[in-house]
C-alpha positions in Angstrom: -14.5 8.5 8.9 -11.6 10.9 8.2 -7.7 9.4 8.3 -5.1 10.8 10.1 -2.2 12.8 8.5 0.0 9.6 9.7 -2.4 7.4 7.9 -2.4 9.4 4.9 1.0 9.7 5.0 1.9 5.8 5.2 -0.7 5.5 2.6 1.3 8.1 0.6 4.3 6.1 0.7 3.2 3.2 0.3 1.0 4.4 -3.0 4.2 5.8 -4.3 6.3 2.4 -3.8 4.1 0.3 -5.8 4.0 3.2 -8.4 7.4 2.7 -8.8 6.7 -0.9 -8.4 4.4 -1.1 -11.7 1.8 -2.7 -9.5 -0.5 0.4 -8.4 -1.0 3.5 -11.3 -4.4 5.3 -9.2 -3.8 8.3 -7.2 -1.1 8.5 -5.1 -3.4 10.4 -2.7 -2.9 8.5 0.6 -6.6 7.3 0.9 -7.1 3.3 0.7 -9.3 3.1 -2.4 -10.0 -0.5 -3.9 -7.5 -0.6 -6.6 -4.7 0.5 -3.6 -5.9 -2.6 -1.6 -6.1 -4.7 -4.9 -2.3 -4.0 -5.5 -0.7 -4.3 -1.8 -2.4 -7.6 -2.0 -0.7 -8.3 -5.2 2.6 -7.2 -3.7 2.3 -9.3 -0.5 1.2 -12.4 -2.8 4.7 -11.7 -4.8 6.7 -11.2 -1.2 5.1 -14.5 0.9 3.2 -12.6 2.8 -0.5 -13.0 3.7 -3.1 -11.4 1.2 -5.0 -9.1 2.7 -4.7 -5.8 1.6 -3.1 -4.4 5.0 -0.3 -2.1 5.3 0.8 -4.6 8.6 4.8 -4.7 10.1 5.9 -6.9 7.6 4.2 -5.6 4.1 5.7 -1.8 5.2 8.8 -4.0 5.9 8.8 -5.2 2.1 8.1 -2.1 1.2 10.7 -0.3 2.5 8.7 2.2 4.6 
């Protein structure tokens, strides 16, 4: 099932924050591959927030995006 440029996008952004983060180094392609999932789930662990690999309000929130 093909994403939506928004999706992509948020993805994008998101990829790129934990980049900078030192918690994700794949592809910052905007596509939700296991090692993205495996490292917003790391961040939300670090931040209090719920594990589960979603980009929800308040993981993009943390983030900053």
């Amino acid at each position: 099932m093909p994403q939506t440029q928004a999706v992509e996008g948020l993805y994008r952004r998101a990829q790129q924050k934990l980049v900078d983060l030192r918690l994700y180094n794949g592809a910052v392609d905007g596509q939700r591959s296991d090692a993205f999932v495996r490292s917003v789930e790391r961040f939300q662990r670090v931040h209090n927030i719920r594990a589960n690999g979603r980009l929800n309000s308040q993981t993009r929130a943390a983030l900053g995006i």
